[in-house]
C-alpha positions as semicolon CSV with decimal commas, in nm:
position;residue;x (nm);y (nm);z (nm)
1;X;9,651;7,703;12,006
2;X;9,387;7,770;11,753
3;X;9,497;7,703;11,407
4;X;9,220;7,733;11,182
5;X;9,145;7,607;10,820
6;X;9,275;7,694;10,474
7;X;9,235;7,686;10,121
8;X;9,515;7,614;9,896
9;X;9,586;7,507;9,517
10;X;9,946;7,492;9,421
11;X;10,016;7,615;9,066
12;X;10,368;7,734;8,951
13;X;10,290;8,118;8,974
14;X;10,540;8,261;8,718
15;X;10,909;8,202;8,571
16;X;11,115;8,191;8,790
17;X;10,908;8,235;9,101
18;X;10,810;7,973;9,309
19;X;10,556;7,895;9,603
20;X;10,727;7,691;9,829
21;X;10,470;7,680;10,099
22;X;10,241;7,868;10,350
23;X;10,110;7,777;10,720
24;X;9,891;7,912;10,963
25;X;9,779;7,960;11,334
26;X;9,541;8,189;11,540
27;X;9,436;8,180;11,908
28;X;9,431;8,448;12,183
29;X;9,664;8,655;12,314
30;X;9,778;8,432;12,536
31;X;9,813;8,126;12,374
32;X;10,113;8,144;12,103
33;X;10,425;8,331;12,071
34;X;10,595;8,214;11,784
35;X;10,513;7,994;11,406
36;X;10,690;7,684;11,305
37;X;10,812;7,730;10,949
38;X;10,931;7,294;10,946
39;X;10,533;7,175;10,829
40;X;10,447;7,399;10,495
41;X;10,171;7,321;10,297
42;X;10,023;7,410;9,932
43;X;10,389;7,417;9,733
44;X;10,710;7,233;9,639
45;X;10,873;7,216;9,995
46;X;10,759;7,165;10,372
47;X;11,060;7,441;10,499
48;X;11,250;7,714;10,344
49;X;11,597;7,731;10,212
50;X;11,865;7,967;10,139
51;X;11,788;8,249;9,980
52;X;11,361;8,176;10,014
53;X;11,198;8,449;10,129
54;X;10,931;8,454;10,420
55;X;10,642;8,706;10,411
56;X;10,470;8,712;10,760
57;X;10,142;8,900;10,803
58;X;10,014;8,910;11,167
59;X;9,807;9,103;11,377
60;X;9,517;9,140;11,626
61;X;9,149;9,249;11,688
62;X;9,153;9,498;11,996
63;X;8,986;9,855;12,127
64;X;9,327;10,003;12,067
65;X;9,667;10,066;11,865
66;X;9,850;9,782;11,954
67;X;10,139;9,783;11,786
68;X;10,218;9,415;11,651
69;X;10,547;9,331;11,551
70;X;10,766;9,026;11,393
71;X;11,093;8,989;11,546
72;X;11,401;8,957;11,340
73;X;11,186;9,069;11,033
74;X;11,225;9,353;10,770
75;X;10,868;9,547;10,834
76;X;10,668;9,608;10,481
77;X;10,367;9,844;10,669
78;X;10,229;9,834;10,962
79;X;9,850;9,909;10,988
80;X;9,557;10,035;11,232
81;X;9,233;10,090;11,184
82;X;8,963;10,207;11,460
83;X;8,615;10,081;11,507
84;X;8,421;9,961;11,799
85;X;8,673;9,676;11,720
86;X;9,008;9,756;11,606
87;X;9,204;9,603;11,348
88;X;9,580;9,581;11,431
89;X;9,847;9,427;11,118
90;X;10,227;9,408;11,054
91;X;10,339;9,259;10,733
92;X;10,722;9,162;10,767
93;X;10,956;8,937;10,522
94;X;11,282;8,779;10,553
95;X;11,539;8,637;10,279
96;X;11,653;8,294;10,443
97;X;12,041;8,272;10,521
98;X;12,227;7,942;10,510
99;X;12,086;7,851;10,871
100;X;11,724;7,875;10,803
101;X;11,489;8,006;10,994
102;X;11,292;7,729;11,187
103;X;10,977;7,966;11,347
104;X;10,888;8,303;11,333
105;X;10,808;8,492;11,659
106;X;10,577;8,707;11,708
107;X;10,468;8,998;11,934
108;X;10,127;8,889;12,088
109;X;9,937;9,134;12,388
110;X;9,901;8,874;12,594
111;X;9,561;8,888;12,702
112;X;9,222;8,655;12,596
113;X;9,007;8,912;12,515
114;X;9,196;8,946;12,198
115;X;9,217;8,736;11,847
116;X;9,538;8,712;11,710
117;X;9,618;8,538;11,396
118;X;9,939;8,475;11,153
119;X;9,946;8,373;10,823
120;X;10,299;8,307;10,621
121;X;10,426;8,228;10,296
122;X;10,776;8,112;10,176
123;X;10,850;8,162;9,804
124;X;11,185;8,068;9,587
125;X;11,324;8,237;9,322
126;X;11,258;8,599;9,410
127;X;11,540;8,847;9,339
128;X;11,782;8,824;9,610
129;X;11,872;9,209;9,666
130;X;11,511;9,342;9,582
131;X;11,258;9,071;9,590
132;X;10,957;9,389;9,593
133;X;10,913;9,518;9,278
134;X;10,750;9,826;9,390
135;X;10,649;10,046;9,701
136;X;10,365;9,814;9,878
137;X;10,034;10,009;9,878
138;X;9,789;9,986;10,165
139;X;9,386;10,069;10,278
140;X;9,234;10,063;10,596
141;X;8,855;10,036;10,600
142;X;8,586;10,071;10,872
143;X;8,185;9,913;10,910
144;X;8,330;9,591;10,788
145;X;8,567;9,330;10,829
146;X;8,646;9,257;10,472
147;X;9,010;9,350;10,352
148;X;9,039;9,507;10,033
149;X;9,404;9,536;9,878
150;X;9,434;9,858;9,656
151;X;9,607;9,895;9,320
152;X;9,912;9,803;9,256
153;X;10,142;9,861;8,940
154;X;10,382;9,617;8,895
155;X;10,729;9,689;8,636
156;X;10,887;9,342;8,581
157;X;10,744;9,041;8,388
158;X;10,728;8,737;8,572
159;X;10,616;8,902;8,908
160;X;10,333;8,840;9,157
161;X;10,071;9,022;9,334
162;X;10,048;8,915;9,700
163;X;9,738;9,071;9,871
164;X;9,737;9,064;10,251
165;X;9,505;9,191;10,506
166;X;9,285;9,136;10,849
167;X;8,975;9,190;10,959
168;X;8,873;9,247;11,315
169;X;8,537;9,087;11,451
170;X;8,310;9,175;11,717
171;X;8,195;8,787;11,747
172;X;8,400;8,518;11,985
173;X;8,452;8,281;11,701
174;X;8,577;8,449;11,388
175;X;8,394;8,403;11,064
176;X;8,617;8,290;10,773
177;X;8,696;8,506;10,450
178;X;8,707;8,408;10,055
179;X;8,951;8,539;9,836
180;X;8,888;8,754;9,575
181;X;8,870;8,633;9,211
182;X;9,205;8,508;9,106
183;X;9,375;8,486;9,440
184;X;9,223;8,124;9,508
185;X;9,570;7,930;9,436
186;X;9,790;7,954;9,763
187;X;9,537;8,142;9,994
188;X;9,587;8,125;10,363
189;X;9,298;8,189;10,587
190;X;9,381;8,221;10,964
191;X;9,091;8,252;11,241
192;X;9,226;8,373;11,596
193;X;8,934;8,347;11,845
194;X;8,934;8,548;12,200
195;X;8,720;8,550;12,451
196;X;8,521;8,870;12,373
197;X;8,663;8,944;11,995
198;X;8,816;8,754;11,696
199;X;9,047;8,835;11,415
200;X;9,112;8,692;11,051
201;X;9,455;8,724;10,902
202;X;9,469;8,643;10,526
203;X;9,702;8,564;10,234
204;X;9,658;8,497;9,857
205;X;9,875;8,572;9,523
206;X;9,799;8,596;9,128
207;X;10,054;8,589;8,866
208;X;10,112;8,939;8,723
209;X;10,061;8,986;8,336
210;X;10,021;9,336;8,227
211;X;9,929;9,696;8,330
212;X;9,796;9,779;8,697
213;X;9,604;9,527;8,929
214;X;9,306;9,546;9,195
215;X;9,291;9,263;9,409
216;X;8,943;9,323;9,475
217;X;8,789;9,288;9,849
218;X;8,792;8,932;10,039
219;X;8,436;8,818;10,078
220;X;8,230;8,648;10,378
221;X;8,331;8,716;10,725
222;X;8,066;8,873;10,992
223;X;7,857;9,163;10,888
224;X;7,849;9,371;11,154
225;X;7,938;9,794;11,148
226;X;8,168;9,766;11,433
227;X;8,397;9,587;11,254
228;X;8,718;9,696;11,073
229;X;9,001;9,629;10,827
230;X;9,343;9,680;10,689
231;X;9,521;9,516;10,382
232;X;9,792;9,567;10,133
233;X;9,901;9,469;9,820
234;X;10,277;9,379;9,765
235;X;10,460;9,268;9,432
236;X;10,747;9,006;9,469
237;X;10,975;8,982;9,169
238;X;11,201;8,721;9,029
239;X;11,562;8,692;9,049
């Protein structure tokens, strides 16, 4: 299994909101099926709790849909985007009962040829009936594989902005990505190299202050025009 490096600052993001902890892994196809959630890193806790909740954001590089999927997961979007290399994403989430989940399984293809890569955070103190503040929004891009969360518009004070995305690689070794300005504390980076293409799963939040927010576009990764992306931007709101 290919887990790859990561960036991560912890800062306490907002009232009443906190980042417990994110983790990471990428490999092929073939190689993993499911994510611990026991070995966090970056916040207050190594596991989650009852009543954290888990956002998941995985997917794959292919030359096709292929649908991938989170089991046991409420499912935020679900993204494609064709190139010469595709970019494949699910983003799911999960509010933590009193048995905790211990992993989080995921749908993989099952063949080398293909990057896959998973990237996760676990936050505390989100509202426990409607922890999104509003309807994520989503882009798909192509001739790149930089992920660019749109504009978002949060309503309640104390939220944050998560932005999400992957990029899909026409290399065998994926390149890494850089968040954008402001999303540097608690960003997750995940590499998944196969044998002919590679993917880059990534997360990163910002505390919310006023008025509508732009991300902005991840930076680095491989130029090359047969790549492609797919990102979102999702709000999480305190109890």
């Amino acid at each position: 299994m290919l887990a790859r490096t990561h960036g991560f600052r912890h800062r306490a993001a907002a009232a009443g909101l906190q980042f417990v902890g994110g983790v990471i892994m990428g490999g092929r196809g073939d190689t993993y099926t499911s994510v611990s959630l026991t070995s966090l890193t970056g916040g207050i806790g190594s596991a989650p709790i009852e009543g954290d909740i888990v956002i998941v954001v995985h997917g794959n590089v292919s030359t096709s849909d292929i649908d991938p999927s989170i089991s046991g997961y409420t499912e935020l979007t679900e993204l494609y985007s064709n190139d010469t290399v595709d970019a494949n994403m699910a983003v799911a989430w999960k509010k933590m009962t009193a048995t905790p989940d211990t992993a989080v399984t995921v749908f993989q293809d099952g063949g080398s040829s293909n990057g896959h890569a998973t990237a996760i955070h676990v936050w505390r103190g989100a509202h426990q009936t409607t922890p999104f503040n509003v309807t994520t929004t989503t882009a798909t891009g192509l001739s790149s594989d930089k992920p660019d969360s749109p504009t978002i518009t949060p309503t309640t004070a104390g939220s944050v902005v998560i932005s999400v995305g992957l990029g899909a690689q026409d290399d065998l070794v994926a390149a890494t990505l850089t968040a954008p300005a402001g999303y540097t504390d608690n960003d997750f980076v995940s590499k998944g190299d196969g044998s002919q293409r590679a993917a880059i799963a990534v997360i990163a939040s910002k505390a919310w202050t006023s008025g509508a927010e732009d991300p902005g576009a991840w930076t680095g990764g491989e130029v090359d025009t047969d790549n492609a992306w797919v990102a979102a931007t999702l709000v999480l709101q305190p109890a």
